[in-house]
VEXDOLO-919638 format. One record per residue (C-alpha): residue number from 0; residue in three letters; x, y, z. Coordinates in steps of 0.05 Angstrom, whole numbers, plus 5000, padded with zeros to 4 digits. Layout:
% residues N
SITE n res px py pz
SITE NUM ALA X Y Z
...
***
This chain:
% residues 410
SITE n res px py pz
SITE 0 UNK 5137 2791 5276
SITE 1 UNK 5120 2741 5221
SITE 2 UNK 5044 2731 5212
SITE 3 UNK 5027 2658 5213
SITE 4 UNK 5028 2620 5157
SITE 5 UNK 4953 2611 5132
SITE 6 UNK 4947 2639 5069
SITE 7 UNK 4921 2583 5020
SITE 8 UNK 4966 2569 4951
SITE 9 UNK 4943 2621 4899
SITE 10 UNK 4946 2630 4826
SITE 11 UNK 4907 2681 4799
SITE 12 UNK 4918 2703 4720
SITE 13 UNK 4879 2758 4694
SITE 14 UNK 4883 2784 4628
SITE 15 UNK 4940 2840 4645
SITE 16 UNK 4956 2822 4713
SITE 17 UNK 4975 2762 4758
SITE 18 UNK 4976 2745 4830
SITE 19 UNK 5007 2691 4852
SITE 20 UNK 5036 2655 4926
SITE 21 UNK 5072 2583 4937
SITE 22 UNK 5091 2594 5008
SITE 23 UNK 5036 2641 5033
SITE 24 UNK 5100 2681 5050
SITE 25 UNK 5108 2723 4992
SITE 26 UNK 5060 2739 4940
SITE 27 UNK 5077 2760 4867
SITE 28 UNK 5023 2816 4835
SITE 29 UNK 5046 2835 4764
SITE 30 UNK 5006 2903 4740
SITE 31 UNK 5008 2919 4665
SITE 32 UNK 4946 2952 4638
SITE 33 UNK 4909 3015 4647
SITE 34 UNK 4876 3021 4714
SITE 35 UNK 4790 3033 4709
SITE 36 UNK 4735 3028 4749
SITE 37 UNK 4701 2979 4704
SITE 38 UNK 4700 2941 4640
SITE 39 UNK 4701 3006 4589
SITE 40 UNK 4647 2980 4540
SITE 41 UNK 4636 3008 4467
SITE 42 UNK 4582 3057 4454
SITE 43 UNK 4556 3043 4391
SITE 44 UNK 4560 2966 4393
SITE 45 UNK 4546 2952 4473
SITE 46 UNK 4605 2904 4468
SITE 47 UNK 4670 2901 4506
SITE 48 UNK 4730 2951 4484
SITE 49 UNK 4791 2900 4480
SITE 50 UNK 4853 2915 4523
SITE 51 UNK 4899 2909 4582
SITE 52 UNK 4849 2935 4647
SITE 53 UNK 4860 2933 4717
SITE 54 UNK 4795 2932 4736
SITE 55 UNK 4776 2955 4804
SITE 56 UNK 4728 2901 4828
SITE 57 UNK 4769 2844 4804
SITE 58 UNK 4829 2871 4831
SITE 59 UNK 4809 2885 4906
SITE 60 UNK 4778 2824 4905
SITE 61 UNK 4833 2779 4878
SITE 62 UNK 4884 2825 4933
SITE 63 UNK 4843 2797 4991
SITE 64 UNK 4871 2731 4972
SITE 65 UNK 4943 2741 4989
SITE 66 UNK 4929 2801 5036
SITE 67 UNK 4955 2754 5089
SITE 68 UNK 5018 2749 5053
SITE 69 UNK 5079 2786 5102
SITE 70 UNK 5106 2801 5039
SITE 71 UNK 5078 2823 4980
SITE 72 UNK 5117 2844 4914
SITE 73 UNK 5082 2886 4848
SITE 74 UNK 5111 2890 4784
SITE 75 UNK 5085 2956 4755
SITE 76 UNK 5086 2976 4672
SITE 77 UNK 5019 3018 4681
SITE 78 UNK 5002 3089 4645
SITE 79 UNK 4954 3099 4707
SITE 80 UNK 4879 3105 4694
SITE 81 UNK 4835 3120 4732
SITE 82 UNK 4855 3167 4786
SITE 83 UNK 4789 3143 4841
SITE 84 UNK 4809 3072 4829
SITE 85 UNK 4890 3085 4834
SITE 86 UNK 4881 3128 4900
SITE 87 UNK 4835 3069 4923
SITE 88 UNK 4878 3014 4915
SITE 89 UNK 4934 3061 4941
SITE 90 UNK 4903 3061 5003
SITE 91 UNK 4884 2984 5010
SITE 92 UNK 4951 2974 5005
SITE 93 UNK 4975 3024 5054
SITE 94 UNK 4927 2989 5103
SITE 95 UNK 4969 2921 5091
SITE 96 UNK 5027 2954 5114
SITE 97 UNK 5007 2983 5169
SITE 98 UNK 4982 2916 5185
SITE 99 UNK 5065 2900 5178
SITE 100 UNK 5060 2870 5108
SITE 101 UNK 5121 2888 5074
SITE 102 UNK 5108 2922 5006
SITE 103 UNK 5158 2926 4951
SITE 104 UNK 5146 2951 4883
SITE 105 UNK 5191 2927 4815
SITE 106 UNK 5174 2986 4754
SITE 107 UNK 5190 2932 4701
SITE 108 UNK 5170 2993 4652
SITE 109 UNK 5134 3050 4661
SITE 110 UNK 5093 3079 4726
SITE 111 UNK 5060 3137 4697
SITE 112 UNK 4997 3172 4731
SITE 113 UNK 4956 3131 4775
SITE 114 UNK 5008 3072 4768
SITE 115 UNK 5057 3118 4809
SITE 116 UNK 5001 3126 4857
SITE 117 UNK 5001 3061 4868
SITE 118 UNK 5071 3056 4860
SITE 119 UNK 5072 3104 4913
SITE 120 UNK 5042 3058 4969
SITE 121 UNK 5105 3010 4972
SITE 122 UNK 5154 3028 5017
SITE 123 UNK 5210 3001 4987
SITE 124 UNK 5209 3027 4900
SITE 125 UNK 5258 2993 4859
SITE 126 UNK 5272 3022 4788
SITE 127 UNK 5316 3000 4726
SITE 128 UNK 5360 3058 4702
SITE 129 UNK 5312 3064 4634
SITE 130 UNK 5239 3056 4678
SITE 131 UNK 5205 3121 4672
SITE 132 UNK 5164 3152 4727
SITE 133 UNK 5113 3207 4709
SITE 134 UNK 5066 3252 4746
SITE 135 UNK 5015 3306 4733
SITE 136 UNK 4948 3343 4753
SITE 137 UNK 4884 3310 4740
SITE 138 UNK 4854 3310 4671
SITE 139 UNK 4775 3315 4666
SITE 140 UNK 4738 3305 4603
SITE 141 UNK 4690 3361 4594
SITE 142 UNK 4624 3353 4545
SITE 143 UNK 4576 3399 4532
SITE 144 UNK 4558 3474 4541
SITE 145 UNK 4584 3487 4604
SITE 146 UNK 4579 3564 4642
SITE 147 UNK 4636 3605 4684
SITE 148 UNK 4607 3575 4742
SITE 149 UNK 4609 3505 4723
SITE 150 UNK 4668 3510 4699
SITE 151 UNK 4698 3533 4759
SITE 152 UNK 4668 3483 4800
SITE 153 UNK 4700 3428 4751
SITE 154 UNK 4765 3460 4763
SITE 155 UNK 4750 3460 4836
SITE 156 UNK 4734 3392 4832
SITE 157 UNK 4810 3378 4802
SITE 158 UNK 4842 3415 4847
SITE 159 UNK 4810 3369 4900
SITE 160 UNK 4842 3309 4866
SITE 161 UNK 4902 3345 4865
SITE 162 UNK 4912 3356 4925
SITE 163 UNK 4892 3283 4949
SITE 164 UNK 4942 3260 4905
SITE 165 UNK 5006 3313 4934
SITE 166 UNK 4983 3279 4999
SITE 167 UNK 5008 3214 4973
SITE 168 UNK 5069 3240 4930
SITE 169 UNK 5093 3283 5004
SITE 170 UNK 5084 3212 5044
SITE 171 UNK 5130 3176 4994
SITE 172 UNK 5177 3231 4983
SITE 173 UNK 5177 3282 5022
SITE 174 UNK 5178 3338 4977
SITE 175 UNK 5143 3395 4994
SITE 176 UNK 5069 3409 4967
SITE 177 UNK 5095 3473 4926
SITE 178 UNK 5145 3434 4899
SITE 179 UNK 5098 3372 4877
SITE 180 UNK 5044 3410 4851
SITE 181 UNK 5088 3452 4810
SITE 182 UNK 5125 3382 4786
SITE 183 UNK 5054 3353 4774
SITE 184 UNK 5032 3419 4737
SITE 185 UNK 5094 3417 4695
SITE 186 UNK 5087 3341 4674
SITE 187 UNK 5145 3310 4695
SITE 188 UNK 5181 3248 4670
SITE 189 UNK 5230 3223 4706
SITE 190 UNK 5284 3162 4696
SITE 191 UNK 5302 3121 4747
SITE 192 UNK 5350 3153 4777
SITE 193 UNK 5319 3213 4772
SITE 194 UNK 5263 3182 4803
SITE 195 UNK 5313 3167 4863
SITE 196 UNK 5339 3233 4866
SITE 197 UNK 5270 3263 4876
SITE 198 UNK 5243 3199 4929
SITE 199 UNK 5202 3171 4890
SITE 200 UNK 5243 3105 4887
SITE 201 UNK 5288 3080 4938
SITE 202 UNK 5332 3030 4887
SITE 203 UNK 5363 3033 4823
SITE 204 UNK 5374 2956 4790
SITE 205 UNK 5444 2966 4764
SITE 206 UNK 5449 2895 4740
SITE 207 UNK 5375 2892 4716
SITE 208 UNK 5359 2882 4636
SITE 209 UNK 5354 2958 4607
SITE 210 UNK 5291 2963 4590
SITE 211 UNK 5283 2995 4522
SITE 212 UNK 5221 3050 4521
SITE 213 UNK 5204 3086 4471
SITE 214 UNK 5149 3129 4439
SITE 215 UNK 5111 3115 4369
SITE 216 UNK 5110 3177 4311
SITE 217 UNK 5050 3201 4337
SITE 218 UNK 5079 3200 4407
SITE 219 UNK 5010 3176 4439
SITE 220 UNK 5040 3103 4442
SITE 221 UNK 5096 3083 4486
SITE 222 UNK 5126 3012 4484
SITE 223 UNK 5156 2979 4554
SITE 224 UNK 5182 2915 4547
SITE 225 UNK 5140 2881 4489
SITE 226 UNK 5076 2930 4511
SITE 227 UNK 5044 2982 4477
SITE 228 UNK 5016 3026 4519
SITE 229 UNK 4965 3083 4487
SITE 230 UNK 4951 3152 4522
SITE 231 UNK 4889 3191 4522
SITE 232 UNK 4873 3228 4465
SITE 233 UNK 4904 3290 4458
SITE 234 UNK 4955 3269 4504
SITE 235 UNK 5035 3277 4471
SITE 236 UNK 5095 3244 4505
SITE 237 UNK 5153 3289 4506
SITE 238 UNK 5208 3290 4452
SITE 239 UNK 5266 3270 4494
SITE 240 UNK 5232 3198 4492
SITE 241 UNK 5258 3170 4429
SITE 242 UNK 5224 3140 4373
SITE 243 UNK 5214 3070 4363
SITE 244 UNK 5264 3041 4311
SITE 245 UNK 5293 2979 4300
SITE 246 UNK 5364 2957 4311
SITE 247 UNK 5423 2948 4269
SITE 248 UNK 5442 2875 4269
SITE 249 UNK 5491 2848 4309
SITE 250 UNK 5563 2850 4291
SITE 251 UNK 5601 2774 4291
SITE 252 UNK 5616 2751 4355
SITE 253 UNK 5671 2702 4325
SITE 254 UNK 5716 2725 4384
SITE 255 UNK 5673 2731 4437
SITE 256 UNK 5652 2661 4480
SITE 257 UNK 5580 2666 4493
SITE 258 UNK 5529 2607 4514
SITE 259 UNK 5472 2596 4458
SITE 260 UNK 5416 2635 4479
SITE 261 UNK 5337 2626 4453
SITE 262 UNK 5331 2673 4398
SITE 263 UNK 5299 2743 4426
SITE 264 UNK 5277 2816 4405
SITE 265 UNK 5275 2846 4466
SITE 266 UNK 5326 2907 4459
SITE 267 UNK 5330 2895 4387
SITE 268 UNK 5387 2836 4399
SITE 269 UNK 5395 2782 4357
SITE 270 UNK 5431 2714 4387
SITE 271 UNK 5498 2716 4384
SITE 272 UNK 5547 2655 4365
SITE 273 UNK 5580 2616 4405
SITE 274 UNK 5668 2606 4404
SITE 275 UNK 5654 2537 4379
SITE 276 UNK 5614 2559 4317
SITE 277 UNK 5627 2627 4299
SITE 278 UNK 5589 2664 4251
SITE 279 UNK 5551 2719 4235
SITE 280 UNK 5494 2751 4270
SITE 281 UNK 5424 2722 4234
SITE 282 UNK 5408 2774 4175
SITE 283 UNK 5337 2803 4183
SITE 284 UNK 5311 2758 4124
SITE 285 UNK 5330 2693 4162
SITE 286 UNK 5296 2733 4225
SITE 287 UNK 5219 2751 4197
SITE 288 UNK 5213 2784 4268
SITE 289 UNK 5271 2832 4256
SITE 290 UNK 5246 2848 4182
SITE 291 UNK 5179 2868 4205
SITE 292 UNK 5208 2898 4263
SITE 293 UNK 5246 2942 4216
SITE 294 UNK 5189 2957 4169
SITE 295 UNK 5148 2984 4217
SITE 296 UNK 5207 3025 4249
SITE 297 UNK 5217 3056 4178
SITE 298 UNK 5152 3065 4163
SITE 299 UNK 5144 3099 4231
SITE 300 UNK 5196 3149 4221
SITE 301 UNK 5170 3165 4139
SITE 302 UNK 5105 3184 4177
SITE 303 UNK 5138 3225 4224
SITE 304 UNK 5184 3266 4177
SITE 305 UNK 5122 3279 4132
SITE 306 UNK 5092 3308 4197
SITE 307 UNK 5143 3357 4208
SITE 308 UNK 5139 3394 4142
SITE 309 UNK 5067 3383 4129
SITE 310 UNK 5047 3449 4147
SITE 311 UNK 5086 3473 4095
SITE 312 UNK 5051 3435 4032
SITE 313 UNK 4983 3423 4006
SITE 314 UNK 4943 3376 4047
SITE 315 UNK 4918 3341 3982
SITE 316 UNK 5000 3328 3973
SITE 317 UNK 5005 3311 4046
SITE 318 UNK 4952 3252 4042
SITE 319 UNK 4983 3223 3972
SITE 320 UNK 5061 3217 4003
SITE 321 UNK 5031 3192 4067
SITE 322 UNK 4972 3138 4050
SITE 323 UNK 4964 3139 3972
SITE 324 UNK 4980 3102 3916
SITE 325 UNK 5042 3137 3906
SITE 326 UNK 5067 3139 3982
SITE 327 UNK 5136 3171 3982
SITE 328 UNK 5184 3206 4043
SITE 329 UNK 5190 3276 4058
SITE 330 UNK 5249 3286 4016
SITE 331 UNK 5198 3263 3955
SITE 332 UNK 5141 3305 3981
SITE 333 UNK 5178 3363 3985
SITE 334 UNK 5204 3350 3910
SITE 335 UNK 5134 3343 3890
SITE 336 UNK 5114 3401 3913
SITE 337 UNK 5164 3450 3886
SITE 338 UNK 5145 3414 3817
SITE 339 UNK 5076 3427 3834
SITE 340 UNK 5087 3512 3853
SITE 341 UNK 5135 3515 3788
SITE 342 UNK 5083 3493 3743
SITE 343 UNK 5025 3534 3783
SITE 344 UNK 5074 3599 3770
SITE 345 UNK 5080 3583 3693
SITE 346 UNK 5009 3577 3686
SITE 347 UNK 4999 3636 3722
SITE 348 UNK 5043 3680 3684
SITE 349 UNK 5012 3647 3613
SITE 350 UNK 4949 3660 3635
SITE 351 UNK 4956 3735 3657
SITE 352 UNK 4990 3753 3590
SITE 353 UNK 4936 3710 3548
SITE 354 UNK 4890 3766 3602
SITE 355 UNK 4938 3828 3582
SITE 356 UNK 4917 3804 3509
SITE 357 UNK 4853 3797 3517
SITE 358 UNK 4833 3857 3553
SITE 359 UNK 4862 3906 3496
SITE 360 UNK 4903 3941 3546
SITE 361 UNK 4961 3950 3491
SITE 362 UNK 4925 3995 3459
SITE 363 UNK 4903 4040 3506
SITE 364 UNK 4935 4115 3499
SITE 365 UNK 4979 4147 3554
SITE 366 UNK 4943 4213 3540
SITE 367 UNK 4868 4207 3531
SITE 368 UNK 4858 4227 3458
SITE 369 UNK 4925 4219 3433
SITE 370 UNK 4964 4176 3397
SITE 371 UNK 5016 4132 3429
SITE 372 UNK 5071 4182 3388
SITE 373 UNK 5031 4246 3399
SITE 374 UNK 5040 4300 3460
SITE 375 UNK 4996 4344 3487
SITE 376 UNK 4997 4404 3442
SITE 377 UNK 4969 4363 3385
SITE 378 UNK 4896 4365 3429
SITE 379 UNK 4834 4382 3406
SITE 380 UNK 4823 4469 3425
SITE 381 UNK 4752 4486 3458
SITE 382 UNK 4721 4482 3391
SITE 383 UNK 4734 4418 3368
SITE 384 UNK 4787 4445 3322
SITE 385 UNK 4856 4410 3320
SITE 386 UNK 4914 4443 3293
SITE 387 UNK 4966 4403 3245
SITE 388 UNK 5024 4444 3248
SITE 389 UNK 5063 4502 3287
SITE 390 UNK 5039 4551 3238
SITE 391 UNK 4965 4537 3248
SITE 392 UNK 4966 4539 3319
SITE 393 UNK 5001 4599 3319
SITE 394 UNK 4957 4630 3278
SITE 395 UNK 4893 4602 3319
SITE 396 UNK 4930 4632 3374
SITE 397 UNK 4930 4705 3349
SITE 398 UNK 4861 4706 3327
SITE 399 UNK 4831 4681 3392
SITE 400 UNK 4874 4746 3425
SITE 401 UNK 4852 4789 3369
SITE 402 UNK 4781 4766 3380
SITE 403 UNK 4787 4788 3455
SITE 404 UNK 4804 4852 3441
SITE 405 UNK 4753 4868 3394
SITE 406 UNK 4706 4853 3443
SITE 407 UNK 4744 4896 3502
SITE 408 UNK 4738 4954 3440
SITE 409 UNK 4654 4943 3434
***
């Protein structure tokens, strides 16, 4: 049954989310930002780190507003956050519907993390066919020199979150817990409709805008519909997310009736031309947006082609083709470089034969003693005495036997 209609007006606009209600029927929530417990403030200076946060106070505060809303609708691009906060407001809005307030959630973008915890609450999930869904285990910063002990009560402490958070995955989807954790262990992204294969939606948008996604060279940034959205450090979105690159322009449209539409981005689309007035699509220098669009895209991808073969060069040769004076692709780099090891291996061979020279080494004997055209036999004998010729030997020969023998006679 309806709940009576007392729920004031309400417009609420927060930096990166919204909550609004006309009727005190229906209220609108739109969620894009990282979910935290509080303001994150900067160590060094004491001042606020800009950004896009959900922040829990704010938040549970500004829900009691419309909590008397039967209906209440979230629009969700989040990366998550954190996971307290995300299991908290999970809950708060489980209690609404069990209260009978109907809870339906749109993922305009991305629900990764704690924004598919959330996510997770609505009984009815409704996904675009590009959205991506993503869950894992809990991620704990560790500082400090920490024993076996503490260590295992850390990971105790994770598996703890864990499991709270299975709870909530099994509710929505029911999956079993073997199969979640392993999912959660493993990482997984999911599209939309993989997302409804699994349960974790109920309702793929067909007709909705595709929603482009994708990740930047370093893959720690994705963008969702005009958002950039940055991961923790260290973490890497998978490769079958593409990179972010601009669009080819349009093709003419001189055939094709459409209505003049407000010039837009979004996809990468240009406006196309009416049948009254054809023409061709606007060339990136009449469209500044699409030229820097593009510049960054390119730039993006030189960056990311340097990265895969850096490991193979010199670092020094690394930072000049990425940042220096004389920035250049990986095609260039890779030129450089085998200019650089050619004219490392001529100086190394000049400078081992100016060392060959140098160290005499020509002029060394094979045989100790001898000339580099003598042979053995032309050695010194145990006296110091060597013989010139056959004959002399010879004769040395016969007077060290006759010599013997004399002294066998005394």
């Amino acid at each position: 049954m309806p709940k009576p209609n007392d729920a004031p007006q309400v417009n609420i606009l927060r930096p990166c989310y919204a909550m609004a209600s006309t009727d005190g029927q229906t209220a609108d929530i739109t969620m894009y930002g990282e979910i935290v417990e509080t303001q994150p403030i900067d160590w060094w200076t004491d001042k606020p780190i800009p950004g896009q946060y959900i922040i829990e106070s704010e938040f549970l505060s500004d829900l009691q507003q419309v909590e008397n809303c039967p209906q209440i609708i979230i629009r969700m691009d989040s990366l998550g956050g954190d996971a307290g906060v995300s299991i908290l407001i999970h809950n708060r809005l489980r209690e609404l519907a069990a209260k009978g307030t109907k809870l339906t959630c749109i993922v305009d973008g991305v629900a990764m993390s704690g924004g598919s915890l959330i996510m997770c609450a609505c009984d009815t999930v409704k996904v675009n066919p590009s959205s991506l869904v993503m869950i894992h285990k809990c991620w704990t910063p560790i500082r400090g020199a920490l024993n076996a002990d503490e260590l295992r009560k850390a990971a105790e402490a994770n598996d703890a979150w864990d499991k709270s958070q299975v709870a909530i995955y099994k509710r929505k989807t029911g999956l079993s817990e073997t199969v979640l954790l392993h999912m959660m262990s493993d990482t997984t992204y999911m599209t939309g409709k993989e997302a409804i294969e699994k349960g974790f939606a109920n309702e793929l948008l067909d007709d909705a805008e595709p929603v482009a996604i994708s990740a930047s060279a370093d893959r720690q940034t994705i963008y969702a519909k005009g958002h950039a959205l940055r991961l923790m450090p260290g973490v890497k979105l998978p490769d079958n997310i593409p990179m972010a690159k601009a669009a080819a322009p349009a093709a003419a449209a001189a055939n094709t009736p459409a209505a003049p539409a407000a010039q837009s981005n979004e996809g990468g689309q240009s406006t196309m031309a009416n049948n009254a007035n054809p023409t061709t699509a606007t060339p990136a220098a009449e469209n500044p947006q699409t030229a820097v669009d593009a510049a960054v895209s390119a730039e993006r991808n030189r960056l990311a082609e340097i990265d895969s073969v850096a490991s193979l060069f010199d670092p020094a040769l690394v930072q000049e083709a990425k940042y220096g004076e004389t920035a250049c692709d990986a095609r260039e780099l890779a030129f450089r470089a085998a200019k650089t090891a050619a004219a490392q291996g001529h100086e190394f061979l000049k400078n081992l034969a100016a060392d060959n020279a140098a160290s005499g080494a020509q002029n060394v004997e094979a045989v100790p003693g001898a000339s580099a055209s003598g042979s053995p036999e032309s050695l010194p004998d145990a006296k110091g005495n060597v013989p010139k010729t056959q004959a002399e030997r010879m004769a040395a020969a016969d007077a060290a036997v006759a010599e013997l023998l004399d002294d066998d006679k005394k």
